[in-house]
C-alpha positions as CSV (number, residue, x, y, z in Angstrom):
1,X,26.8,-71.7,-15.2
2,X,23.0,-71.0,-16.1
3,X,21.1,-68.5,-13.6
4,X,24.4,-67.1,-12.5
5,X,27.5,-64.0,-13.9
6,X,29.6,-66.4,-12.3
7,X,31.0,-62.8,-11.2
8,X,31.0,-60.8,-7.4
9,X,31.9,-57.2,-7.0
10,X,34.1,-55.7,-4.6
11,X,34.2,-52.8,-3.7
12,X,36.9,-51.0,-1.1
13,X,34.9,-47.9,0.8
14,X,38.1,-46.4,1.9
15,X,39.7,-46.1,-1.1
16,X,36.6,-45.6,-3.3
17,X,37.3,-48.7,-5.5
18,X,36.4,-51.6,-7.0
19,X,37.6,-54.9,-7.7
20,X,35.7,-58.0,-9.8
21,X,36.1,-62.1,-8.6
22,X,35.1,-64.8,-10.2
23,X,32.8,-67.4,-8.8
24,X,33.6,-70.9,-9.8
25,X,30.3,-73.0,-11.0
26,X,31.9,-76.0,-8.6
27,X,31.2,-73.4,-5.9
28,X,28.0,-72.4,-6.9
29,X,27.0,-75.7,-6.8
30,X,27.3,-76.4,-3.1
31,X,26.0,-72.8,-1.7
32,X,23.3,-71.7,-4.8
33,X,23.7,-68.0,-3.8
34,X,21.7,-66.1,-1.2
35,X,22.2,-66.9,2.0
36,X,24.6,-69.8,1.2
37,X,27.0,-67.4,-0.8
38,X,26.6,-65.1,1.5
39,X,27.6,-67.2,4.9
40,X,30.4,-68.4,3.3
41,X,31.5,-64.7,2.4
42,X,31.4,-63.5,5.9
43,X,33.1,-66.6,7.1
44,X,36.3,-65.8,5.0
45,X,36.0,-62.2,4.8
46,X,34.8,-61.3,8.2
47,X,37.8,-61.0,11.8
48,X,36.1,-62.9,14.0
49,X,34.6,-61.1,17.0
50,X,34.7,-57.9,15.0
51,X,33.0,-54.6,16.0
52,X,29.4,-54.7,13.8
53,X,29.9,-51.2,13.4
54,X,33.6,-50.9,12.6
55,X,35.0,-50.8,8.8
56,X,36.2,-54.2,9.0
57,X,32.0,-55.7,9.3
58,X,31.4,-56.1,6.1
59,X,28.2,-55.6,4.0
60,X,27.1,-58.3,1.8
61,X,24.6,-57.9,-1.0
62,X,22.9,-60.5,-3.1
63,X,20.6,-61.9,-5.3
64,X,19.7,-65.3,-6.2
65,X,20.0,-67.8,-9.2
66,X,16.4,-67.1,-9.7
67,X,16.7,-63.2,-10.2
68,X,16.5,-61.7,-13.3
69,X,14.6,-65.2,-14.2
70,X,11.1,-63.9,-14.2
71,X,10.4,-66.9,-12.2
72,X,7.4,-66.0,-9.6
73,X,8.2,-64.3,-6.8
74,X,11.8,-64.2,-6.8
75,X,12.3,-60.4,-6.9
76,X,14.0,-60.4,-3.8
77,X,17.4,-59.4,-2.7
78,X,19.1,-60.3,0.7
79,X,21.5,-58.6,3.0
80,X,23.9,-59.9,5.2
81,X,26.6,-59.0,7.7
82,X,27.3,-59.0,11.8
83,X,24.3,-57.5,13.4
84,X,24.8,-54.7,15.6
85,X,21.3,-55.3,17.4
86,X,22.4,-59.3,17.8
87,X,26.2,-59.0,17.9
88,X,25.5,-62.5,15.8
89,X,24.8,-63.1,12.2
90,X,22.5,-60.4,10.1
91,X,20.3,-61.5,7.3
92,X,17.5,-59.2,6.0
93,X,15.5,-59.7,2.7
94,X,13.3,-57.0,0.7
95,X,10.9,-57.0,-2.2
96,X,9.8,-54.8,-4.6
97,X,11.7,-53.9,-7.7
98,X,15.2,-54.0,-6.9
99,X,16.5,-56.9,-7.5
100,X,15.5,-56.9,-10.7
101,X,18.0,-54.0,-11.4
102,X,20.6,-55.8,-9.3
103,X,20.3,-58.6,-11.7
104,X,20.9,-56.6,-14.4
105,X,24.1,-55.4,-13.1
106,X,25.6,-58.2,-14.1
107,X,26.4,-59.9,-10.9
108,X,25.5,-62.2,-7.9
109,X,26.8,-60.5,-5.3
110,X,28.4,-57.6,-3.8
111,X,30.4,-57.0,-0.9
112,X,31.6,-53.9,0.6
113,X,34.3,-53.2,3.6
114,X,35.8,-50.4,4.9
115,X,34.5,-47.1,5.7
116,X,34.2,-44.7,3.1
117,X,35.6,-40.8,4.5
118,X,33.0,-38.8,3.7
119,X,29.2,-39.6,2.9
120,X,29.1,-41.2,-0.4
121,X,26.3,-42.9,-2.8
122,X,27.2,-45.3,-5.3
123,X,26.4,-45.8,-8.5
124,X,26.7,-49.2,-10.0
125,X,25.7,-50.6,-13.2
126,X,27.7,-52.3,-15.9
127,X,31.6,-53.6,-14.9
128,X,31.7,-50.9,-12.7
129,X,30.8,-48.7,-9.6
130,X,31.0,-45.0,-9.1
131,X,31.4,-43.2,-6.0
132,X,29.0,-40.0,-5.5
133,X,29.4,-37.2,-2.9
134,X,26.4,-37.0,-0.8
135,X,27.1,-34.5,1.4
136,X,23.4,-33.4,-0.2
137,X,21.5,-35.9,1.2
138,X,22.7,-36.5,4.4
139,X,19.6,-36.0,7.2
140,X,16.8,-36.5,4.2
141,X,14.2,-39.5,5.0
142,X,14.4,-42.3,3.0
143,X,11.7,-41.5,0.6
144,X,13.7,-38.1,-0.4
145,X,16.9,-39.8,-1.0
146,X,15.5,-42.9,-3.1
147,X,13.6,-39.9,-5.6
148,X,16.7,-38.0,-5.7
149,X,19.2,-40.4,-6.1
150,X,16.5,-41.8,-9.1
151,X,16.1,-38.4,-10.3
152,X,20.0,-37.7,-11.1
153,X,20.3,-41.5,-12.7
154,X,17.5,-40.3,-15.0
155,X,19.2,-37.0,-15.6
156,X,22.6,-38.2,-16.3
157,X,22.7,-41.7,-17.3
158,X,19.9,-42.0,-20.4
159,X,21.2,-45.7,-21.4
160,X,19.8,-46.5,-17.6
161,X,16.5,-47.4,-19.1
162,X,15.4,-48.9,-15.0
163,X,17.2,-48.1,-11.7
164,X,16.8,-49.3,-8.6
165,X,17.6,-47.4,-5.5
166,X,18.3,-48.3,-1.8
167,X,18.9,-46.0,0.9
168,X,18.7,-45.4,4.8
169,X,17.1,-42.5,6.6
170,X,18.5,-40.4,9.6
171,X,18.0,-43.7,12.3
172,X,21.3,-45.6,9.5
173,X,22.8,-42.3,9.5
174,X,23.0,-42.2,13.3
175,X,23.9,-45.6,13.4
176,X,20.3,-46.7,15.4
177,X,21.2,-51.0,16.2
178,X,17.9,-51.4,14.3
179,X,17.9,-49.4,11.2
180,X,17.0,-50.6,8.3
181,X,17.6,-50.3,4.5
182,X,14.5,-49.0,2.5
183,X,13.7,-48.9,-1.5
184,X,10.4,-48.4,-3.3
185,X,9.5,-46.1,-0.4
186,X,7.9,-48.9,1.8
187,X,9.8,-51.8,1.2
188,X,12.4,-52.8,3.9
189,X,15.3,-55.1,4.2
190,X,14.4,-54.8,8.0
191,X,15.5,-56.6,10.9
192,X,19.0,-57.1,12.6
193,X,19.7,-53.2,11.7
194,X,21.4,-53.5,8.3
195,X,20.8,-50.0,7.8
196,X,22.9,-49.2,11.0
197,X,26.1,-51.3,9.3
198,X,25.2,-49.2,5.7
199,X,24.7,-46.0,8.0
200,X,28.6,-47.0,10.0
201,X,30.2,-47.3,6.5
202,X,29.3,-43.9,5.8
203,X,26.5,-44.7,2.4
204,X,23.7,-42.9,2.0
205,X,22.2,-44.7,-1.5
206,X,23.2,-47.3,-3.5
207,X,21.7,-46.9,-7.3
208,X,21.8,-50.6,-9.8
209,X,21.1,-50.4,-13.3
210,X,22.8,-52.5,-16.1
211,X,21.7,-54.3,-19.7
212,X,22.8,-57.9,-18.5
213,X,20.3,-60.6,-18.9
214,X,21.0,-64.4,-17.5
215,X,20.9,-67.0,-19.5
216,X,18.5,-70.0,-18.4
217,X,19.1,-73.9,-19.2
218,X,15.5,-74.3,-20.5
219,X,13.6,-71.2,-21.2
220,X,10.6,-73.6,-22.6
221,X,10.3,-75.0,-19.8
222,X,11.0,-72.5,-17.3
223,X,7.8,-70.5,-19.1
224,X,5.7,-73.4,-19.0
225,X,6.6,-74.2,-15.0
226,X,5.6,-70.5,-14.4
227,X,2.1,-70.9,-16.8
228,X,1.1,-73.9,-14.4
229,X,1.9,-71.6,-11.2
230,X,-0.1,-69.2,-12.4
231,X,-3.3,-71.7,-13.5
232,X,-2.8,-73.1,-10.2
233,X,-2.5,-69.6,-8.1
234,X,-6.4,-69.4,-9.4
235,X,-8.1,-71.9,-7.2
236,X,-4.9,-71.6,-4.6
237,X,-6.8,-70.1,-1.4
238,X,-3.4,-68.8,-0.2
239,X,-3.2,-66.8,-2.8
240,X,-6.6,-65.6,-3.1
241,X,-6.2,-64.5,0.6
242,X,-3.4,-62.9,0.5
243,X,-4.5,-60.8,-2.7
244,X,-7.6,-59.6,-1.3
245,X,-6.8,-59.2,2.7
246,X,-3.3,-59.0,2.5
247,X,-1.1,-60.0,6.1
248,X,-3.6,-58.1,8.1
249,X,-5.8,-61.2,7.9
250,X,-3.6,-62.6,10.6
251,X,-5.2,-59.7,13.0
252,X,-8.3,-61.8,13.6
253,X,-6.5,-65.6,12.9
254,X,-4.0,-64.6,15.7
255,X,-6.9,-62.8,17.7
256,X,-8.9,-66.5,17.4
257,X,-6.0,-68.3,18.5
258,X,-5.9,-66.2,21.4
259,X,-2.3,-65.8,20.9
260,X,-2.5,-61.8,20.1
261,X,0.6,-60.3,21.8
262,X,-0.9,-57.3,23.2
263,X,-0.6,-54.7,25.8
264,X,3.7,-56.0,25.9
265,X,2.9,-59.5,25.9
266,X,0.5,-59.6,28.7
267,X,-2.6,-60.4,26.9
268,X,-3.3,-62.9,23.9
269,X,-6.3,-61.1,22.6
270,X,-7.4,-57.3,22.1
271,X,-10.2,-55.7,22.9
272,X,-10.2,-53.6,19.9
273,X,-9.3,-55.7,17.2
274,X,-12.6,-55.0,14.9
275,X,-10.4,-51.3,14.6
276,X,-7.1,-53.0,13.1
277,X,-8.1,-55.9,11.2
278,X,-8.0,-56.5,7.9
279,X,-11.7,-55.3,7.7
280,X,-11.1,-52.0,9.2
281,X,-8.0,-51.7,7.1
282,X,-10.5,-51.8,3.8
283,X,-13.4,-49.7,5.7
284,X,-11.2,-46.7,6.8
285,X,-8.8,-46.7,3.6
286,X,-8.8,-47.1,-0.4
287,X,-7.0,-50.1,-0.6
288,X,-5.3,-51.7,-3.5
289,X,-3.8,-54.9,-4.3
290,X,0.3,-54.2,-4.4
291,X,2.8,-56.6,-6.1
292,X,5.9,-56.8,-6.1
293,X,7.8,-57.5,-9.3
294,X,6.8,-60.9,-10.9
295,X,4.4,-62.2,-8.2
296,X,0.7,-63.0,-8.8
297,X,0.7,-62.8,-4.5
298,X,-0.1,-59.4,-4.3
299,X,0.0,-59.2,-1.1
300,X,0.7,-56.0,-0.3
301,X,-2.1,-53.0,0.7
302,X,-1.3,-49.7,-0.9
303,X,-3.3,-47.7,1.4
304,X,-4.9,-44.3,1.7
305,X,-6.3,-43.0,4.6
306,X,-10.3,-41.4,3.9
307,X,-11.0,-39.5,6.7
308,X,-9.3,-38.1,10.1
309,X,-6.5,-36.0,11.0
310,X,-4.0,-38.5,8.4
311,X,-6.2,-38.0,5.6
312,X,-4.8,-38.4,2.2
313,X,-1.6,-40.0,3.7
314,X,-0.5,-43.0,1.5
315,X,1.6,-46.2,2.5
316,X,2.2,-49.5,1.0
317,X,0.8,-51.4,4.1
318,X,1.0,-51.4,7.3
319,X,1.7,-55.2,7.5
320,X,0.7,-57.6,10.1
321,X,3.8,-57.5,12.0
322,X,3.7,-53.5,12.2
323,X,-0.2,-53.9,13.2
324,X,0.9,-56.3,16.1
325,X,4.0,-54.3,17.2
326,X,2.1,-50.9,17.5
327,X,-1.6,-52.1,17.7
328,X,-1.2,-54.8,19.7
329,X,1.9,-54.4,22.2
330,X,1.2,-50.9,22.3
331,X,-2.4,-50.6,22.3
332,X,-2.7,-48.3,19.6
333,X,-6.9,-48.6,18.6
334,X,-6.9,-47.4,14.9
335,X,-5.7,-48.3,12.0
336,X,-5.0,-44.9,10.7
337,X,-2.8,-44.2,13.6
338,X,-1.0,-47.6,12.9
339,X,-0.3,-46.6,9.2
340,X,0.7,-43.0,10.8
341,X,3.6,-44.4,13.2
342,X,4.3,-46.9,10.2
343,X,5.1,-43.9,7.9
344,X,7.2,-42.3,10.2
345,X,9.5,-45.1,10.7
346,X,9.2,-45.9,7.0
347,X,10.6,-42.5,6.6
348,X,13.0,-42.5,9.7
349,X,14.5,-45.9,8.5
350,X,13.1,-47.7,11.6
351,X,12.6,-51.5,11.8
352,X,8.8,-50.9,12.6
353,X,8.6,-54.6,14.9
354,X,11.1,-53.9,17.2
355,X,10.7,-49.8,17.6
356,X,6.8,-51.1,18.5
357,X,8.6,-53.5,20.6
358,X,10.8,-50.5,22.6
359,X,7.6,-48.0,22.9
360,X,5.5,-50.5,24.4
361,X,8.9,-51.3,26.9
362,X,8.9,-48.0,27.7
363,X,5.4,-47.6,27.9
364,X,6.1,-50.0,30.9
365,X,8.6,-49.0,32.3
366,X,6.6,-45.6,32.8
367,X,3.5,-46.9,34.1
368,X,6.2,-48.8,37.3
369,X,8.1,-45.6,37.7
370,X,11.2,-47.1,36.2
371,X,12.0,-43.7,33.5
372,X,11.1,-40.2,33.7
373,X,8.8,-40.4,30.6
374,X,5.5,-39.6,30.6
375,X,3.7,-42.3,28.1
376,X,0.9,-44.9,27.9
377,X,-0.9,-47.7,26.2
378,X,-2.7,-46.1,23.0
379,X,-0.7,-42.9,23.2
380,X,-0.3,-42.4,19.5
381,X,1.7,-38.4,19.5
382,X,3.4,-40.0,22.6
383,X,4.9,-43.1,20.4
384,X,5.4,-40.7,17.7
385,X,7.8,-38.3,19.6
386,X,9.2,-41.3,20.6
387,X,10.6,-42.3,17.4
388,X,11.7,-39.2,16.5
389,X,14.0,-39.4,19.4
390,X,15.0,-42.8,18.8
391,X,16.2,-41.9,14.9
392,X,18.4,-38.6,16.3
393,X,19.3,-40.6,19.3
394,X,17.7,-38.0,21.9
395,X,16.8,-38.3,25.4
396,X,15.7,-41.8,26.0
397,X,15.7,-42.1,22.2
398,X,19.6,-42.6,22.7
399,X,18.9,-45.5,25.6
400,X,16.9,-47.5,23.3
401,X,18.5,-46.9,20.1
402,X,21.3,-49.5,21.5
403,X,18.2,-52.2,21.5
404,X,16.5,-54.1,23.9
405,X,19.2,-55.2,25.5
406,X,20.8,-52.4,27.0
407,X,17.6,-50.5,26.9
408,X,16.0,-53.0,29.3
409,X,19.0,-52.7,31.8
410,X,19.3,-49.1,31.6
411,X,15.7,-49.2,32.9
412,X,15.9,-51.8,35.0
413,X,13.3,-54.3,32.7
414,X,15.9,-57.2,32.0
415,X,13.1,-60.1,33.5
416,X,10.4,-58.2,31.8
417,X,12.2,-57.6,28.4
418,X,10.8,-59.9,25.6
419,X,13.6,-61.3,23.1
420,X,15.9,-63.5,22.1
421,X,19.2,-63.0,21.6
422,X,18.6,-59.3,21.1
423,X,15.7,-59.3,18.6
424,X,12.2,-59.2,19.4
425,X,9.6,-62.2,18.4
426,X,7.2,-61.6,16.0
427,X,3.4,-61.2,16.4
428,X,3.0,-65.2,17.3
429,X,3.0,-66.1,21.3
430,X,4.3,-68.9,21.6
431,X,2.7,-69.7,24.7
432,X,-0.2,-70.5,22.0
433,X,1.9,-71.9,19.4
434,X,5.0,-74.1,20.8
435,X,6.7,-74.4,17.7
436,X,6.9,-70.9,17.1
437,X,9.4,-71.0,20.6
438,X,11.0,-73.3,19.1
439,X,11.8,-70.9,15.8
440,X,12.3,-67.9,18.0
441,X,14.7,-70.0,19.9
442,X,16.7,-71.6,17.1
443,X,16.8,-68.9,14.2
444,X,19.6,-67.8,12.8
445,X,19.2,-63.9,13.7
446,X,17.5,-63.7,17.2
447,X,13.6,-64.3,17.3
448,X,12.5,-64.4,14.0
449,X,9.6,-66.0,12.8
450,X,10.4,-66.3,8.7
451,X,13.1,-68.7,9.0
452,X,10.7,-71.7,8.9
453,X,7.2,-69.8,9.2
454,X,6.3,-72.4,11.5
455,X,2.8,-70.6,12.2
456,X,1.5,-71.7,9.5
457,X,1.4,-75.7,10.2
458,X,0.5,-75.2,13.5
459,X,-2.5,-72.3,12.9
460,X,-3.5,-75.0,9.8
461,X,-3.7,-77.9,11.9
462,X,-1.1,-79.8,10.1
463,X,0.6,-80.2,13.3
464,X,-0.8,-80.1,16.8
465,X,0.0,-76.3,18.4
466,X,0.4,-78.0,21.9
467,X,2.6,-81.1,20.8
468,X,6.6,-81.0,22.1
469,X,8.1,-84.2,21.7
470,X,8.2,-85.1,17.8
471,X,7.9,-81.7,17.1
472,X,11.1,-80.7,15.5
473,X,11.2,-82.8,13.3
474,X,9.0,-81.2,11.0
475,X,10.2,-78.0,12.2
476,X,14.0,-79.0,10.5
477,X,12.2,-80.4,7.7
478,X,10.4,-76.5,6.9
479,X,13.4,-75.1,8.0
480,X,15.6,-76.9,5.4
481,X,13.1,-76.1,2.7
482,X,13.0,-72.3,3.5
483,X,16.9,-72.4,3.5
484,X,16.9,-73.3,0.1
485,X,14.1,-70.5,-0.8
486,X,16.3,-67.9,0.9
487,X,19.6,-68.9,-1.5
488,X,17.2,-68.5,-4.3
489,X,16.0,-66.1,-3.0
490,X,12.2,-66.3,-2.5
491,X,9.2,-65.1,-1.7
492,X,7.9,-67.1,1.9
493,X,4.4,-66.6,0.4
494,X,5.3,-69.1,-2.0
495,X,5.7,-71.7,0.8
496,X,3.0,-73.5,-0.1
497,X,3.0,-73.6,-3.9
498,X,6.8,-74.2,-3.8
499,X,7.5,-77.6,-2.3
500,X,10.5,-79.9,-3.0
501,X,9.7,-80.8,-6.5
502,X,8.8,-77.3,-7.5
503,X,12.2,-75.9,-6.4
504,X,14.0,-78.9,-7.9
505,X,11.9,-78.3,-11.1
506,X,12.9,-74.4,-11.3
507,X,16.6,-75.4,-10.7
508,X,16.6,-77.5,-13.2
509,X,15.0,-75.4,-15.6
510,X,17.3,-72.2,-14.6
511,X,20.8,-73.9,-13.7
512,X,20.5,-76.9,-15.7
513,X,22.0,-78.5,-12.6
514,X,19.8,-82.4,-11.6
515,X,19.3,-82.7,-7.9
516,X,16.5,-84.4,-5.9
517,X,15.0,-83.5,-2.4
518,X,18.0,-85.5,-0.4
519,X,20.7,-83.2,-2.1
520,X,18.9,-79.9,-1.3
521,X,18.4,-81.2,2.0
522,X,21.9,-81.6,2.7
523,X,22.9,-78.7,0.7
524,X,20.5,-76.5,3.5
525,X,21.9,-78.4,6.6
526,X,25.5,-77.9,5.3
527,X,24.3,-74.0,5.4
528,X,22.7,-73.7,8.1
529,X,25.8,-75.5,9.7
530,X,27.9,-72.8,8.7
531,X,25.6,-70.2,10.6
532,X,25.8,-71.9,13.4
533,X,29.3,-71.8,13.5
534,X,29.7,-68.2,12.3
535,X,27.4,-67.3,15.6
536,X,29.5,-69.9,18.0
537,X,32.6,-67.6,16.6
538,X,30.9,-64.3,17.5
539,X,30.5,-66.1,21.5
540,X,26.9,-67.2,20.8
541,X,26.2,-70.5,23.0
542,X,23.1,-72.7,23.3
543,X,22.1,-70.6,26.5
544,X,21.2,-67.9,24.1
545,X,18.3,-70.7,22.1
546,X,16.1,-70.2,25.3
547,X,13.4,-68.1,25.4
548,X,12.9,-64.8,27.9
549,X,11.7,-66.2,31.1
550,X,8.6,-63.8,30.6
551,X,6.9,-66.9,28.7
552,X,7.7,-69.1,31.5
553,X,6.3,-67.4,34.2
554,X,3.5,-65.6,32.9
555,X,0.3,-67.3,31.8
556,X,-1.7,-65.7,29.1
557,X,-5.0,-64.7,30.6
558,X,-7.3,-65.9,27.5
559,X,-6.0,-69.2,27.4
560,X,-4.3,-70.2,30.6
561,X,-1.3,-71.0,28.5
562,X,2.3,-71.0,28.3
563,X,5.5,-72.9,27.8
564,X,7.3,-74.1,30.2
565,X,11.3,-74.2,30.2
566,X,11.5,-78.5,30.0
567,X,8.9,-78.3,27.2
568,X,11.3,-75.9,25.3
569,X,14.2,-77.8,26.4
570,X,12.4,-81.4,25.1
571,X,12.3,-79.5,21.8
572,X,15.9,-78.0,21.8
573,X,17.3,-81.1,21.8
574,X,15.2,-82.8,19.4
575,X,16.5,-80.1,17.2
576,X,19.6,-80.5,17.6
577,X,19.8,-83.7,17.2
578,X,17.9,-83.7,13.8
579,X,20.3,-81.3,12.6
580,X,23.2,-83.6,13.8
581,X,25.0,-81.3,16.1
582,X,26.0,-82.1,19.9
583,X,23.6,-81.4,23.2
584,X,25.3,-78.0,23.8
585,X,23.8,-77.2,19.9
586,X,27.2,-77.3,18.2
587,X,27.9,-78.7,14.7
588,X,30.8,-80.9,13.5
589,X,33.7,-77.9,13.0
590,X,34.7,-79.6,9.8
């Protein structure tokens, strides 16, 4: 079939081997690849109830129809497994080069089980996989082992003309719940702790490089689709935002919308936002536009601090969501100091929202007497030791390296701990916005705010921020559109340019496959479906859609705002009743 090797690799940690499957274009069909490949992998391959961190989890790698296309935007890989942060389903998506160099492989997915003996890298690249001692590497950061793994591809394989690496730093190594898996240096596959599942199965590195190209349906027309995108990305003020502020614009549109989270979700607003805002992001640092592979977004800020104690350092951000997680819930007041603690958990292997998350917890619970650390708002070498200890699972670095779970009832924070089903929100209160509750409520992987980006409509005004009955039904309607972008897999920056009849153009001109918007939308609910029932499986139950009670009960100051537990219940069941499942949130178990 077009857009696909019709081909997955398997590969057997414990006895260092490998093993090739076909992937029948009937198949293919139903799931696209992605996410919908993927679910359906861990549904057949994965014990139910399994240990996340056990051999038998296993570790799913893949790309999407669209990779290796040179469609925009669709340089993205996705990983996907049983969470140890979540104890539910794991999916994690990164940018950058690499799955380009996936694609070229020669196939659409990977998946690995078992538990190799010693540490290992692999090597894989045309119809096969090689198994490297890396005794060598173990305890580098992530940005030593990507150049050296590089360097001994360039060394030793010449025909590799590209490789791409990924790798984890000592927080995968020491299996931290909310590691993550790095490559290009700052680009991170990083929520639900993937790296911790990589990290259990005893990889440091995985290097792709191959000569396969896909074959499209309609390479005329795929190259005149992506022409228009780009004549149209000109006057698209998305774009043009993105490319020239980056994510850190959201600093002052949150900030506006007084729905900031700041000081650990206390406060909807901060005091010194002027000194982490996009602005002060371009003032105190040479800033350049970043893309990834085949995206005209650019979003990205390759960074370098000017002036200070950090001078000269360099990073590929820090993003909004890092900005919010250390700026705002932790009340860090510069930007330099963000892009410091960003660095060192870019180099640790730390997912950056939820370790900003945990310091500003424990900045808590050490202002109310609750732990024997000495640490407060805006305490930038405080944070930092922090995350040291986190990553080598020290002192109270071991507590919260288990997440926010157990960390909040080791320190007796469980009605002040902020999450949802074991992962954090993102930087959107949604006290502010009520559909982002709903999102944080209903996705897939805890509280996650990329499953439908539902910030958008509601900051834009295509929705009202306040409304709650009728509300989910656009909600399903983004959420089944971003389903299909994530078994593509896409860019979510391409939201708006990619609507229904762009993705069903760039299917047809890849896969040669006819659909219109009803079949994608049922092809997304049958997916999603299958998540749901993967999570009901690991003991998930609709208990675990509600919100922390901290929303409830606290009103943010700037707005008098917040969301009540019958508005979020109005919308829960709206939702699930759009999606077709029952009033406990199950679906039909076909």
């Amino acid at each position: 079939m077009h857009g696909y090797y019709n081909k997955m690799m398997e590969l057997d940690l414990a006895q260092q081997s490998f093993t090739v499957k076909e992937i029948p274009d009937t198949f293919l069909r139903t799931v696209f690849g992605g996410k919908g490949l993927a679910i359906h992998l861990l549904l057949e391959n994965n014990p139910a109830g399994v240990d996340a961190l056990s051999p038998e989890n296993n570790l799913i790698f893949t790309t999407g129809p669209l990779s290796g296309t040179g469609v925009w935007g669709s340089c993205r890989y996705g990983v996907f497994t049983k969470s140890p942060q979540t104890g539910y389903y794991s999916e994690s998506y990164s940018g950058g080069t690499v799955a380009e160099r996936m694609a070229d492989t020669g196939y659409d997915a990977f998946i690995l089980h078992g538990r190799a003996e010693t540490p290992v890298w692999i090597e894989i690249c045309d119809e096969k996989a090689i198994f490297h001692p890396a005794d060598d590497l173990r305890g580098l950061e992530t940005y030593t082992t990507e150049d050296r793994i590089k360097a001994w591809v360039n060394e030793n394989r010449p025909e590799a003309k590209k490789c791409g690496v990924i790798a984890i730093g000592p927080s995968g190594e020491n299996q931290v719940k909310f590691a993550v898996i790095e490559n290009d240096y700052w680009r991170s596959a990083g929520r639900t702790g993937v790296g911790a599942v990589m990290g259990s199965k005893n990889i440091k590195g995985i290097a792709f490089w191959g000569t396969k190209k896909k074959q499209v349906a309609n390479p005329e027309a795929l190259k005149h689709f992506n022409k228009e995108m780009v004549r149209l990305s000109k006057t698209d003020k998305g774009a043009h935002a993105y490319k020239t502020m980056g994510t850190p614009m959201l600093v002052d549109i949150m900030n506006d919308a007084q729905g900031f989270p700041t000081r650990y979700w206390q406060k909807g607003q901060a005091e010194h936002r002027d000194r982490i805002n996009a602005p002060a992001l371009h003032r105190q640092c040479d800033v350049k536009p970043k893309a990834c592979l085949y995206c005209f977004m650019a979003c990205g800020r390759l960074s370098t601090i000017k002036e200070g104690r950090h001078k000269g350092l360099q990073l590929e951000g820090p993003e909004y969501e890092t900005i919010y997680a250390f700026g705002g819930l932790c009340e860090v007041t510069d930007i330099e100091e963000i892009i410091y603690l960003n660095d060192i958990c870019d180099r640790l292997g730390l997912d950056t929202m939820t370790a900003g998350n945990l310091a500003a917890l424990t900045i808590e619970a050490s202002l109310q007497g609750k732990v024997d650390e000495s640490i407060d708002y805006g305490d930038v070498d405080g944070i930092a030791v922090l995350l040291e200890k986190i990553a080598y699972r020290r002192g109270i670095g071991a507590v919260l390296s288990e997440g926010i779970r157990y960390a909040a009832e080791y320190m007796n924070m469980t009605e002040q701990a902020v999450h949802v089903k074991g992962l954090e929100p993102a930087g959107y209160d949604p006290r502010v916005l009520k559909g982002m509750g709903l999102a944080y409520g209903t996705s897939d992987r805890g509280a996650c705010h990329l499953r439908a980006t539902f910030y958008k409509p509601e900051l834009s005004g295509m929705i009202d921020r306040n409304q709650i009955a009728g509300k989910a039904e656009m909600f399903v309607e983004w959420e089944d559109r971003l389903t299909i972008f994530d078994c593509m897999i896409l860019c979510r920056f391409f939201r708006d340019m990619y609507q229904w009849d762009q993705l069903l153009e760039m299917i047809r001109c890849v896969t040669g496959t006819e659909m219109d918007t009803s079949g994608l939308r049922t092809a997304a609910k049958k997916i999603k479906d299958n998540v749901r029932r993967f999570n009901i499986r690991e003991g998930m139950t609709f208990e675990d859609d509600k919100l922390p009670k901290h929303f409830h009960s606290h009103v943010l100051p700037e707005s008098g705002q917040n969301i009540s537990e019958a508005d979020m219940d109005i919308m829960l069941q709206e939702y699930y009743r759009h999606r077709g499942w029952s009033e406990k949130g199950e679906p039909p178990f076909l």
